[in-house]
LUMKOLMAR-116389 format. One record per residue: x, y, z of N, C-alpha, C in turn; residue number from 0. Coordinates in nm, 3 decimals, m for minus. Layout:
ATOM  n.east n.north    n.up ca.east ca.north   ca.up  c.east c.north    c.up   i
ATOM       X       Y       Z       X        Y       Z       X       Y       Z NUM
...
% end
This chain:
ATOM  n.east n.north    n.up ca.east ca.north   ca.up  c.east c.north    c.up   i
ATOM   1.710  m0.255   0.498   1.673   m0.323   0.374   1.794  m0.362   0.289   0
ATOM   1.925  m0.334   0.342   2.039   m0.368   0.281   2.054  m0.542   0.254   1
ATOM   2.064  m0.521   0.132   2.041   m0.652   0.083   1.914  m0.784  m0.012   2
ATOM   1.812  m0.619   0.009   1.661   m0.634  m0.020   1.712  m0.521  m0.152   3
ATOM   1.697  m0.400  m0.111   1.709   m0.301  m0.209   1.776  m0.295  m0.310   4
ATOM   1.857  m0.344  m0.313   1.976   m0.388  m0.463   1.890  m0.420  m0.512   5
ATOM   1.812  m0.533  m0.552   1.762   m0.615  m0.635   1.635  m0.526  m0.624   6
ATOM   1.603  m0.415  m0.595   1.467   m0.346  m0.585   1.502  m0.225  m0.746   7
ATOM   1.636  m0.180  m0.664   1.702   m0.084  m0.755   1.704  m0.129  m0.903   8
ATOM   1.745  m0.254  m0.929   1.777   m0.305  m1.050   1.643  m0.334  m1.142   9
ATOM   1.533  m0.389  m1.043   1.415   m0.411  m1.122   1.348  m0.266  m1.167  10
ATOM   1.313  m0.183  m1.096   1.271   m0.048  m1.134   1.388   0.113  m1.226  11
ATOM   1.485  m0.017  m1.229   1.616    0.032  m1.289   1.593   0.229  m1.246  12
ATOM   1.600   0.219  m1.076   1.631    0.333  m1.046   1.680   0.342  m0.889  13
ATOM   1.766   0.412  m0.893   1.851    0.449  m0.779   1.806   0.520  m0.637  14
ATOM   1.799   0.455  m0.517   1.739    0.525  m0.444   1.847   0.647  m0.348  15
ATOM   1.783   0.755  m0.356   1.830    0.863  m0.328   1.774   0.915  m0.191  16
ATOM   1.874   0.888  m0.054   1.793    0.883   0.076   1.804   1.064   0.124  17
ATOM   1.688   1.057   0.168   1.640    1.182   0.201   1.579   1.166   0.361  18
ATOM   1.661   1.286   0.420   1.593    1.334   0.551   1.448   1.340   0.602  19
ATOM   1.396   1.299   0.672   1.220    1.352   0.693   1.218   1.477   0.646  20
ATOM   1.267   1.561   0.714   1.308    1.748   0.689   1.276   1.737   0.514  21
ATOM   1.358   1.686   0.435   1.397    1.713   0.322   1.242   1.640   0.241  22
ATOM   1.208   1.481   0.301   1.108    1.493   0.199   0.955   1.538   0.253  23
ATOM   0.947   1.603   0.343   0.845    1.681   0.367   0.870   1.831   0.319  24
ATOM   0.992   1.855   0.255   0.961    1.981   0.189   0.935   1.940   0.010  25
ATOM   0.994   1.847  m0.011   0.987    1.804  m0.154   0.846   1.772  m0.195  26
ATOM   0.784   1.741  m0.099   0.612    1.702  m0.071   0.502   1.807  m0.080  27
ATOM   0.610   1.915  m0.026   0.503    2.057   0.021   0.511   2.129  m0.119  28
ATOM   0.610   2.137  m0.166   0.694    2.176  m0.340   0.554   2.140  m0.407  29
ATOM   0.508   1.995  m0.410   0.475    1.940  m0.531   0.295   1.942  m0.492  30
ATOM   0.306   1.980  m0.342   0.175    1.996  m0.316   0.066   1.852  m0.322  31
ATOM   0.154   1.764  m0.289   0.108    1.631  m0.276   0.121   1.583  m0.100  32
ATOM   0.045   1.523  m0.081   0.043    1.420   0.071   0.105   1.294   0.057  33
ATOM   0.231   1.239   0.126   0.289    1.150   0.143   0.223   1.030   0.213  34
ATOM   0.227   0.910   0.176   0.190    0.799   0.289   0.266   0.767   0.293  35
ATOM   0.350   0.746   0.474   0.451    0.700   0.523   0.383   0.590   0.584  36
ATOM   0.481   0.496   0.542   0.454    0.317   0.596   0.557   0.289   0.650  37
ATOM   0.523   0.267   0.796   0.589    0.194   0.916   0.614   0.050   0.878  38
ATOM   0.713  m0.031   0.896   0.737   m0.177   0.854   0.777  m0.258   1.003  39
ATOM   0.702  m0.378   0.980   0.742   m0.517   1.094   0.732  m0.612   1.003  40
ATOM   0.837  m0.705   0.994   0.885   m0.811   0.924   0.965  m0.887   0.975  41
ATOM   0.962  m0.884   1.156   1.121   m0.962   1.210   1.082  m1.068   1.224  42
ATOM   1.020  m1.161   1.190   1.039   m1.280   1.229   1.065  m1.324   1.091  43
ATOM   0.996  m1.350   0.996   1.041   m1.372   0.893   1.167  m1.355   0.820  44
ATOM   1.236  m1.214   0.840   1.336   m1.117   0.818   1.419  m1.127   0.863  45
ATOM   1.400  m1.139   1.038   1.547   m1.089   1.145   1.566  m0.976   1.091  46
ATOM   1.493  m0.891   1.025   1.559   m0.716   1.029   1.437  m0.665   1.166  47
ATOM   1.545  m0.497   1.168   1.456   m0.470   1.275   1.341  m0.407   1.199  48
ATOM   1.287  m0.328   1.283   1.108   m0.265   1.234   1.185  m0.119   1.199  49
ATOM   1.100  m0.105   1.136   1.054    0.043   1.108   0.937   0.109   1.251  50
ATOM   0.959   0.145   1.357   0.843    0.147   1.430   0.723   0.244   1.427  51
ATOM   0.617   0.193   1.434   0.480    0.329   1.435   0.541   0.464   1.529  52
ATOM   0.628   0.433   1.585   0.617    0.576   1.634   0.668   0.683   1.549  53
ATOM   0.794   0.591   1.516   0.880    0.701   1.387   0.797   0.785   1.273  54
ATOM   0.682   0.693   1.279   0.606    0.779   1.149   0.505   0.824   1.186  55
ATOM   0.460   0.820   1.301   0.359    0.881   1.384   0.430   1.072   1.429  56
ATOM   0.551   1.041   1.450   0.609    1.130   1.502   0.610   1.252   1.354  57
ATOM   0.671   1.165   1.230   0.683    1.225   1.146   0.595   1.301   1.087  58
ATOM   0.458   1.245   1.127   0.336    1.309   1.064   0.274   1.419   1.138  59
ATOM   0.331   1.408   1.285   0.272    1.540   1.369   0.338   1.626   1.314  60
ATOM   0.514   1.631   1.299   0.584    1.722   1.236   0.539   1.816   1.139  61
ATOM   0.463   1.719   1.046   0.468    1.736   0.894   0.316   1.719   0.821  62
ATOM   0.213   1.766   0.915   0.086    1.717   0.926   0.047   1.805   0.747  63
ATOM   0.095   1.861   0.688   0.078    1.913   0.580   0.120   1.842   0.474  64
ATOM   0.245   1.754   0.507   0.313    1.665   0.438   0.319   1.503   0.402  65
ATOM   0.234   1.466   0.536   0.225    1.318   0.534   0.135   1.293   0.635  66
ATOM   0.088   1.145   0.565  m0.037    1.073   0.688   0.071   0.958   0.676  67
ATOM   0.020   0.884   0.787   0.078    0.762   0.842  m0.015   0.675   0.834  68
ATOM   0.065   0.490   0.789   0.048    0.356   0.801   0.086   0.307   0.896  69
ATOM   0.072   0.258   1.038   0.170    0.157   1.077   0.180   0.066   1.052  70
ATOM   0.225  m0.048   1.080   0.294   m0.214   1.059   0.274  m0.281   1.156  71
ATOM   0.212  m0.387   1.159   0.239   m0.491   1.250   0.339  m0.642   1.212  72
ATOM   0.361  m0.729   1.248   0.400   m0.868   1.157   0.297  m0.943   1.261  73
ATOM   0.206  m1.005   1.182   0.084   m1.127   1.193   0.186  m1.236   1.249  74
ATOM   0.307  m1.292   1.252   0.308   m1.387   1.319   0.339  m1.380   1.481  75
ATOM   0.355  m1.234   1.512   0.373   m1.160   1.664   0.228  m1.218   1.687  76
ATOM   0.141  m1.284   1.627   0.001   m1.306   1.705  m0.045  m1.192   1.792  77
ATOM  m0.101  m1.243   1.929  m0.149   m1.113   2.001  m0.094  m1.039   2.034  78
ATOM   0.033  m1.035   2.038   0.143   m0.888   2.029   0.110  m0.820   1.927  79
ATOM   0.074  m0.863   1.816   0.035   m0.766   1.689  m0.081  m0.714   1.683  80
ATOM  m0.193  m0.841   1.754  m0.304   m0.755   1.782  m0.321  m0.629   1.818  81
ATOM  m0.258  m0.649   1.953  m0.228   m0.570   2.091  m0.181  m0.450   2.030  82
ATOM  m0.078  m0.421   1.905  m0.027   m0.333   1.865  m0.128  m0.198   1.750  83
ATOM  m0.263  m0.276   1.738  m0.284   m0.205   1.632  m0.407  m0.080   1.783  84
ATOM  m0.364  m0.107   1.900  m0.518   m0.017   1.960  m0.380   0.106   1.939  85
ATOM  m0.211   0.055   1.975  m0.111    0.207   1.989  m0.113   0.261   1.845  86
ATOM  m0.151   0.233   1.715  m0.140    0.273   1.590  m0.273   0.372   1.608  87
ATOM  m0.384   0.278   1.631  m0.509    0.379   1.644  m0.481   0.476   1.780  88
ATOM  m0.393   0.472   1.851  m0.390    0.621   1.986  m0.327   0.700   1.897  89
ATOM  m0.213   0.674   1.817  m0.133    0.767   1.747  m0.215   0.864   1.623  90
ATOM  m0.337   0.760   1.594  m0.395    0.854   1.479  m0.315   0.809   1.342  91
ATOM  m0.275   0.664   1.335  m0.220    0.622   1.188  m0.328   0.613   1.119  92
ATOM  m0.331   0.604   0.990  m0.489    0.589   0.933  m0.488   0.459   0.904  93
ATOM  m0.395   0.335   0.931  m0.412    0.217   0.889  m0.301   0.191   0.908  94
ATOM  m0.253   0.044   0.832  m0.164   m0.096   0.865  m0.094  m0.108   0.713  95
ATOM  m0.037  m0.163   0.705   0.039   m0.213   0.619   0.104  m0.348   0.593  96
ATOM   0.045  m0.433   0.515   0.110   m0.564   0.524   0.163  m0.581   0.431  97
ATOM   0.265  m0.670   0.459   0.293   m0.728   0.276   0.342  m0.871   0.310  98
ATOM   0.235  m0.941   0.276   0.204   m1.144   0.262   0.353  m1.197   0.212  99
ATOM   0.414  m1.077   0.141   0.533   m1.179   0.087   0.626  m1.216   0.132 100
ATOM   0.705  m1.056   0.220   0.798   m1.027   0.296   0.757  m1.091   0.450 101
ATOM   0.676  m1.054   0.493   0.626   m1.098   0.615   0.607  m1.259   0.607 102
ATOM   0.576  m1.324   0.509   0.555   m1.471   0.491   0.440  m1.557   0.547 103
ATOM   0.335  m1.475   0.508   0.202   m1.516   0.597   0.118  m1.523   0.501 104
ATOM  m0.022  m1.616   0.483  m0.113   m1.604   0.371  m0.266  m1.510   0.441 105
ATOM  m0.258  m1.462   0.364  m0.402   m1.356   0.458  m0.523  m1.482   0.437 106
ATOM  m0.523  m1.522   0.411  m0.644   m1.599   0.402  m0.644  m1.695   0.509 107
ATOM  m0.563  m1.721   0.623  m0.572   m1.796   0.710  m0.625  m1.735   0.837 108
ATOM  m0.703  m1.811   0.853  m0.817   m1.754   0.969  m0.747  m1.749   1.096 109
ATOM  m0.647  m1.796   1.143  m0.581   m1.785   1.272  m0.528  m1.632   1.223 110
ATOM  m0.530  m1.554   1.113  m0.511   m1.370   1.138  m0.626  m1.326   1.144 111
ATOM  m0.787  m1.402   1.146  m0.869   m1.282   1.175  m0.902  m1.245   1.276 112
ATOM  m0.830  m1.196   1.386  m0.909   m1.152   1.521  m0.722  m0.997   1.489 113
ATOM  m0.680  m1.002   1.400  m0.635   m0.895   1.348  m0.696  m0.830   1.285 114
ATOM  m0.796  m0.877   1.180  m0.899   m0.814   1.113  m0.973  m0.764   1.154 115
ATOM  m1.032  m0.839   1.261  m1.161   m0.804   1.356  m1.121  m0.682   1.437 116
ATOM  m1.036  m0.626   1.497  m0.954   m0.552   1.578  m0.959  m0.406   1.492 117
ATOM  m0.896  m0.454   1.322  m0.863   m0.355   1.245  m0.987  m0.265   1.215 118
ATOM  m1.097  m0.356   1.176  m1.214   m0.377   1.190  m1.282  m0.275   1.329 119
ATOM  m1.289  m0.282   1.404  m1.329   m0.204   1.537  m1.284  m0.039   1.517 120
ATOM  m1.139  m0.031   1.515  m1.031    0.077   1.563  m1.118   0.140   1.374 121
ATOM  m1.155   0.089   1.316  m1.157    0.188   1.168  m1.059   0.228   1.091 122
ATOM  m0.953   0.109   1.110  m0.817    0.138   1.033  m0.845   0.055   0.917 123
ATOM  m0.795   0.090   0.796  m0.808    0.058   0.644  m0.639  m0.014   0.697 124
ATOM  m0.633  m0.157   0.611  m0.537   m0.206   0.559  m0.489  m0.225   0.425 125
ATOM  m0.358  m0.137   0.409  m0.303   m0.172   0.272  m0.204  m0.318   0.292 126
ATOM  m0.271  m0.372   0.192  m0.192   m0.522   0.114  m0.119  m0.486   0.023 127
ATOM   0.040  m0.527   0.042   0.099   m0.582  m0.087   0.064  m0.684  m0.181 128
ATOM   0.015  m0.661  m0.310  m0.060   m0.751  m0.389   0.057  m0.774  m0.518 129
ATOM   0.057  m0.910  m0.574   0.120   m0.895  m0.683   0.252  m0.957  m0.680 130
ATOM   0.326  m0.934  m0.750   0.491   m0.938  m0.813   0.562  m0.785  m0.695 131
ATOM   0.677  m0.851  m0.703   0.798   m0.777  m0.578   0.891  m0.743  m0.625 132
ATOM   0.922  m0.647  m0.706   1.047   m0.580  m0.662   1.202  m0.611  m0.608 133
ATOM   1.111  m0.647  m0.499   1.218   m0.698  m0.354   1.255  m0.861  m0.371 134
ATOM   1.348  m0.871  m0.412   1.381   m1.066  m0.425   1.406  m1.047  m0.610 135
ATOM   1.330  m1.002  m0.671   1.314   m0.981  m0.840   1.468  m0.981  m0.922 136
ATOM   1.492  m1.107  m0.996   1.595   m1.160  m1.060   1.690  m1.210  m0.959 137
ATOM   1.661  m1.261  m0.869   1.761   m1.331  m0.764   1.763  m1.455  m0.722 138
ATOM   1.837  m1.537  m0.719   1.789   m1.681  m0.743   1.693  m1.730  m0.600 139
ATOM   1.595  m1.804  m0.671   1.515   m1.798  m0.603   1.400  m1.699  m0.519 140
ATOM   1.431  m1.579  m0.587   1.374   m1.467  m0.566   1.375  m1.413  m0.394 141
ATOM   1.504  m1.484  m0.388   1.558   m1.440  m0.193   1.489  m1.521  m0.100 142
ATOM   1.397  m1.617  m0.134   1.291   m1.676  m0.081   1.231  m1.590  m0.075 143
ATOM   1.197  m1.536  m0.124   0.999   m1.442  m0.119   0.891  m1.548  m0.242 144
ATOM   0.821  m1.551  m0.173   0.704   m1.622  m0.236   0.559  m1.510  m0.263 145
ATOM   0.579  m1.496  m0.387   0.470   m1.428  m0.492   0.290  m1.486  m0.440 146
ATOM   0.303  m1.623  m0.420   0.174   m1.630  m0.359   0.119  m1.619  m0.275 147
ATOM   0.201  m1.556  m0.164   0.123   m1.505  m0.057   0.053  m1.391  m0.073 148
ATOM   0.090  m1.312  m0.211   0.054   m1.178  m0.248  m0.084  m1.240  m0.341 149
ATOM  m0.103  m1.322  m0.406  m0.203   m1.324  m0.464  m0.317  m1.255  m0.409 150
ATOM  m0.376  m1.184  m0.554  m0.532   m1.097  m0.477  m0.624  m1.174  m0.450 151
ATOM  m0.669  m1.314  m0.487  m0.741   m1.350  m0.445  m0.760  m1.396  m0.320 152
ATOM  m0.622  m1.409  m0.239  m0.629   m1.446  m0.117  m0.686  m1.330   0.009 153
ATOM  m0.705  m1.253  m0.069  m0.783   m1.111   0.005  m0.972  m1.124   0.005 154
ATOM  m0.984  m1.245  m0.087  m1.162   m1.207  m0.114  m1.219  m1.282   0.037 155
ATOM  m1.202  m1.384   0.090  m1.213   m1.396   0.206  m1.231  m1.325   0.293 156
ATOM  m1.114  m1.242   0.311  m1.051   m1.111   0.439  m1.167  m1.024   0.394 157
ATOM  m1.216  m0.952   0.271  m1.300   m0.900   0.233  m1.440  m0.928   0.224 158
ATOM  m1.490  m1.065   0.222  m1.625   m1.142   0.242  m1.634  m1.104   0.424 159
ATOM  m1.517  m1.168   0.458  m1.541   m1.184   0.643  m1.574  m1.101   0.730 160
ATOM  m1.528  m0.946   0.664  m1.497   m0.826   0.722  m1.531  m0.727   0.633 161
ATOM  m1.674  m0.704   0.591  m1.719   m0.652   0.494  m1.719  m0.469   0.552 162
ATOM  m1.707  m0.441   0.616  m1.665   m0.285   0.724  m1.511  m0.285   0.733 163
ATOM  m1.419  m0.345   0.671  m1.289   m0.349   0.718  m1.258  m0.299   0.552 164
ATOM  m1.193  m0.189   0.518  m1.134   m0.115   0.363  m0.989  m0.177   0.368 165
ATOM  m1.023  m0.248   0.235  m0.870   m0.302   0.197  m0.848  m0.230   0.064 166
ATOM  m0.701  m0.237   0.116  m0.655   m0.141  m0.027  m0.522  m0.248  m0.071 167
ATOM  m0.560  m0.259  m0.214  m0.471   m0.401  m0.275  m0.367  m0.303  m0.361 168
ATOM  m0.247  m0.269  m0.273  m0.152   m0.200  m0.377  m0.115  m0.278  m0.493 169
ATOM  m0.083  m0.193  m0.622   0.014   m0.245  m0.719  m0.084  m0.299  m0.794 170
ATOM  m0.226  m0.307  m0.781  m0.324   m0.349  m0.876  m0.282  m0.503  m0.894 171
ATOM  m0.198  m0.561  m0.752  m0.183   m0.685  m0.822  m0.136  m0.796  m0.943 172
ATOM  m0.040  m0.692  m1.059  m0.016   m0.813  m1.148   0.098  m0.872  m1.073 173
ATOM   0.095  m1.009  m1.129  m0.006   m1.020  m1.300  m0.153  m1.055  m1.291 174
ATOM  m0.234  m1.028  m1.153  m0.353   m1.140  m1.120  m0.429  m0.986  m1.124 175
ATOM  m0.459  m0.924  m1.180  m0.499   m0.809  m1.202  m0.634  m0.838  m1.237 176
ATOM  m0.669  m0.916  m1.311  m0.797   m0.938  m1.353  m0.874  m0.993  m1.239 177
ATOM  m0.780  m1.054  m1.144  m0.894   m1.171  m1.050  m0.925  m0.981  m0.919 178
ATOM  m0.815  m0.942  m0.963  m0.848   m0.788  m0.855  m0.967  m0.749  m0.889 179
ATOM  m0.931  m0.669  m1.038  m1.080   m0.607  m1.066  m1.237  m0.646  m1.056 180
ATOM  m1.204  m0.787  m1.081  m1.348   m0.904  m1.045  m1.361  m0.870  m0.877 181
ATOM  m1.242  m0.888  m0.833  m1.327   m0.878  m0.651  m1.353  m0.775  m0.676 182
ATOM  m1.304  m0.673  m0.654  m1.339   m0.532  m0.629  m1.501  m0.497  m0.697 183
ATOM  m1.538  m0.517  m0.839  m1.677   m0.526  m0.874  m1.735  m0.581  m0.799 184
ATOM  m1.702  m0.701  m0.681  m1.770   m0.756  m0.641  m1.804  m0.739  m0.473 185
ATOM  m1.718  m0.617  m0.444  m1.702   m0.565  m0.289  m1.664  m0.441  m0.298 186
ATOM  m1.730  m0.374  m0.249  m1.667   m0.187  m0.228  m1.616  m0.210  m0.084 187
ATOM  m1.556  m0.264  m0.041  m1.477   m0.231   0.060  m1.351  m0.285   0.019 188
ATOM  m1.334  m0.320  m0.112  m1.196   m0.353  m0.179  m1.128  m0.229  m0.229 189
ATOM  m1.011  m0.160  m0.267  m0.956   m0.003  m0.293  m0.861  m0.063  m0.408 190
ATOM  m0.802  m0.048  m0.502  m0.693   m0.063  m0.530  m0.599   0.060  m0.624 191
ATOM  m0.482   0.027  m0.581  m0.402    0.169  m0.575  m0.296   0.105  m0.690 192
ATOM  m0.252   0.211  m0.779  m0.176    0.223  m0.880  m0.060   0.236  m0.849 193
ATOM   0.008   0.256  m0.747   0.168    0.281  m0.717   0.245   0.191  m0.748 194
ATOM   0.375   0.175  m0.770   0.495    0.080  m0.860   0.458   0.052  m0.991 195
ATOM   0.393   0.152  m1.071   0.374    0.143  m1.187   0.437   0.296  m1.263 196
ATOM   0.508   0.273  m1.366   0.506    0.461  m1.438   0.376   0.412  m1.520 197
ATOM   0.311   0.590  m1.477   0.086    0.550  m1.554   0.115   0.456  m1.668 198
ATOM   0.231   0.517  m1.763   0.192    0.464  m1.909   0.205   0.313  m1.934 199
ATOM   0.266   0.242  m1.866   0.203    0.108  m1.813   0.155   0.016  m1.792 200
ATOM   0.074   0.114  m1.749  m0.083    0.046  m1.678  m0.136  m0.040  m1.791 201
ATOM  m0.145  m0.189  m1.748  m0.278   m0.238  m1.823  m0.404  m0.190  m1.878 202
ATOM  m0.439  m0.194  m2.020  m0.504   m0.195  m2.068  m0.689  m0.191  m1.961 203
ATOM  m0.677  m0.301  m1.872  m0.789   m0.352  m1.877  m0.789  m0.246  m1.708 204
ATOM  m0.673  m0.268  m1.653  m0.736   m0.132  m1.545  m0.733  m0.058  m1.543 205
ATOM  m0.649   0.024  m1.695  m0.753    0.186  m1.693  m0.879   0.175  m1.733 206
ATOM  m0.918   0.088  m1.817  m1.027    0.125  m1.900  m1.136   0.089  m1.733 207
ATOM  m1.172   0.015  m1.636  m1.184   m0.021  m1.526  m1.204   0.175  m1.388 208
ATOM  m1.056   0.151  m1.397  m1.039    0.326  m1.339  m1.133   0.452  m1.374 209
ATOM  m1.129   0.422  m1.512  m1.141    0.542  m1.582  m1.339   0.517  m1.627 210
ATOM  m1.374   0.382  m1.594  m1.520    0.379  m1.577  m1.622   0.336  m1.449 211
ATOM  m1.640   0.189  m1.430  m1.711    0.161  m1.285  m1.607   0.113  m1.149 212
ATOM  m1.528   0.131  m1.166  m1.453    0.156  m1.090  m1.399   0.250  m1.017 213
ATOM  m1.412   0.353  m1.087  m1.405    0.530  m1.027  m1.354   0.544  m0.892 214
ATOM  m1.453   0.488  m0.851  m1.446    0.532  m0.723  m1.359   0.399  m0.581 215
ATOM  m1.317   0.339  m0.652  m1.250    0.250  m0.600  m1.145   0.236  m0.632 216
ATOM  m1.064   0.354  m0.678  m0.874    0.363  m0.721  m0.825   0.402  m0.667 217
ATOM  m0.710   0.443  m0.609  m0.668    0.554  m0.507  m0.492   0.571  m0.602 218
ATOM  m0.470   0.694  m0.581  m0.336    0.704  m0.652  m0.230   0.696  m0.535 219
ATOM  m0.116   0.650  m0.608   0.042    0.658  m0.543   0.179   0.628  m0.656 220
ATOM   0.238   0.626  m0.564   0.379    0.656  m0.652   0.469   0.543  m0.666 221
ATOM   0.506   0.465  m0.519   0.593    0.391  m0.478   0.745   0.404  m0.509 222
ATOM   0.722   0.604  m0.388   0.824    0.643  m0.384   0.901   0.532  m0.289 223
ATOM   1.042   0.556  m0.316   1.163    0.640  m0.384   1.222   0.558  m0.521 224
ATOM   1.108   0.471  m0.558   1.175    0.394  m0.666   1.094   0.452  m0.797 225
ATOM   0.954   0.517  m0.760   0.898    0.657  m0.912   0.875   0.722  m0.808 226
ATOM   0.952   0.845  m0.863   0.902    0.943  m0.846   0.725   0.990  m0.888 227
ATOM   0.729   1.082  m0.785   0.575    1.108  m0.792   0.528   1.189  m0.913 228
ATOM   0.636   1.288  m0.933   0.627    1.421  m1.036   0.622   1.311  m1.163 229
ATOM   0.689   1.231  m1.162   0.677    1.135  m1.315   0.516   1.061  m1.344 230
ATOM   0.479   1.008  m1.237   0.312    0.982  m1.250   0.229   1.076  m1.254 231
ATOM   0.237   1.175  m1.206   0.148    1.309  m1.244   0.126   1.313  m1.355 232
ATOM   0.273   1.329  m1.449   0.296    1.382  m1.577   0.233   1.311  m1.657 233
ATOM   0.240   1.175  m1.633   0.221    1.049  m1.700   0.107   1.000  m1.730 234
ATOM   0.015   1.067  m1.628  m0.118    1.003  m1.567  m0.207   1.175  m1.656 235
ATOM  m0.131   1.260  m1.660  m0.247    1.375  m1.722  m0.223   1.346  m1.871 236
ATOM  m0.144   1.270  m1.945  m0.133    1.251  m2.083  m0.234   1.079  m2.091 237
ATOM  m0.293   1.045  m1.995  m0.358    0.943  m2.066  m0.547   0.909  m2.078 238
ATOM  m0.599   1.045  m2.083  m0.707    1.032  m2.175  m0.790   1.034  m2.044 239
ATOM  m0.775   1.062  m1.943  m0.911    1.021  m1.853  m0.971   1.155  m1.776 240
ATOM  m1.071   1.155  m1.792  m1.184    1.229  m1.767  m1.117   1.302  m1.623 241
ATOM  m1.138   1.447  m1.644  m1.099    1.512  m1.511  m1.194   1.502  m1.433 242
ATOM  m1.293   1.468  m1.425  m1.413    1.431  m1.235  m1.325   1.329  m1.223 243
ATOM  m1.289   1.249  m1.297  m1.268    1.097  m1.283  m1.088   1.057  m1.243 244
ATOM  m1.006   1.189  m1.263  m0.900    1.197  m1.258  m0.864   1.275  m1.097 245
ATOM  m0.961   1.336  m1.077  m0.985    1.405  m0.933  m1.009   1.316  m0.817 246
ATOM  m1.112   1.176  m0.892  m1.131    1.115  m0.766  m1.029   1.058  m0.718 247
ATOM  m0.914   0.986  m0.841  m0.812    0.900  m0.819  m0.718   0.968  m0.734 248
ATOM  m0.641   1.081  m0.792  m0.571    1.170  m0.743  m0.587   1.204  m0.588 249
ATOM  m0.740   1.220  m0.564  m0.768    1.292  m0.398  m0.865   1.261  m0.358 250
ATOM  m1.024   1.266  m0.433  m1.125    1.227  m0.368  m1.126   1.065  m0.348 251
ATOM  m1.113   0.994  m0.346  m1.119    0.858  m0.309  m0.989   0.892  m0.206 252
ATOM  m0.885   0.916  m0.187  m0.852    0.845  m0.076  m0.907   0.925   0.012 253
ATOM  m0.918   1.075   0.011  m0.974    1.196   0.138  m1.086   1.053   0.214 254
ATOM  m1.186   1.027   0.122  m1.251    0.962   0.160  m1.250   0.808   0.242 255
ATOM  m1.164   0.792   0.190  m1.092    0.621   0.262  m1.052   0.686   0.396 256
ATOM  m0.951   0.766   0.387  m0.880    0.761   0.474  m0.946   0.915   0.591 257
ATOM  m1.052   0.945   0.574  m1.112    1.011   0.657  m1.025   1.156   0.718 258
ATOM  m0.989   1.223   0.592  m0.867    1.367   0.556  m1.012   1.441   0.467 259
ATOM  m0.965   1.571   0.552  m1.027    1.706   0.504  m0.972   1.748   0.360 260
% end
């Protein structure tokens, strides 16, 4: 990511501090939290190499106390990527990981749904990068990353088409946050997750959302190594929301997504 991460560092004006598997599966066990490790494919778009499913497949047998696994495919590998999600489901990943921006693909184009359909079968949940990036953020031209491939609405489709297929729209999507919360009222097989935010933050309109008919359709995260996790904990028990309702975010909604005891 050399060359990505600078401009990641600067927007979240925090320093990433690389840590061993060893090391953050004990920092994990400390805090008594479950890690989601996300496998990355982005080479065609990129020319970087992958992050591969096995690495984090491997990591999670290790560390089965410490972390569940995402793998990655890149959608423009076509049926190589297909092909890739039956070895994610042998490994026992609980899902995929895309991100429309980096990868440079619009989910809404129907030449990716027989990826869906696939994802769809195997019972793997896909997390979407939704929203504004980090990655490219104050750089001219924003590195060529294009913000609209992340748009949430380009997910209501993927979500109409594949109404058995759980999408989870990280980052709540801003600034299109509002067109999120509208799908999601409008599909429970839509998830959306709070990570790359510190809680205090958060829009107005998706706690009040979280913290009522939405409940059950939030899932918490961190978007470690740029917040720390211990800082959203802290952050997230000083802002007014109902402990059933703070339980689901925290654990019962994802136990449940992601099919964990």
């Amino acid at each position: 990511m050399k060359g990505y991460v600078e401009a990641a560092e600067a927007y979240f004006r925090s320093k990433i501090v690389r840590r061993t598997i060893e090391e953050l599966a004990s920092d994990y066990e400390k805090l008594d939290v479950m890690a989601v490790l996300l496998a990355w494919d982005a080479e065609t778009a990129t020319h970087r190499p992958r992050v591969p499913n096995e690495v984090v497949a491997q990591a999670c047998a290790e560390f089965p106390k410490a972390f569940v696994g995402f793998g990655s495919v890149d959608p423009l590998k076509g049926e190589h990527a297909v092909a890739e999600l039956d070895n994610i489901s042998f490994m026992e990943l609980k899902g995929v990981k895309l991100h429309p921006s980096l990868q440079a693909f619009a989910p809404d184009d129907e030449r990716y749904w027989p990826l869906y359909e696939r994802c769809e079968e195997l019972g793997l949940a896909i997390l979407f990068h939704t929203g504004t990036s980090g990655i490219g953020a104050g750089q001219p031209g924003g590195q060529g990353i294009r913000l609209d491939y992340a748009r949430p609405i380009r997910l209501d489709a993927v979500a109409a088409s594949f109404p058995n297929l759980n999408i989870i729209a990280a980052h709540f999507g801003y600034p299109w946050h509002m067109e999120l919360l509208a799908m999601a009222l409008h599909k429970t097989n839509i998830y959306i997750d709070i990570s790359g935010w510190a809680p205090r933050y958060i829009p107005a309109e998706v706690l009040r959302d979280m913290k009522g008919r939405l409940q059950n359709q939030f899932v918490f995260g961190s978007d470690y190594p740029f917040i720390q996790p211990e800082r959203c904990l802290d952050e997230l028990a000083t802002l007014d929301i109902p402990e059933p309702v703070l339980k689901k975010v925290l654990v019962g909604n994802g136990q449940r997504l992601l099919g964990l005891s």
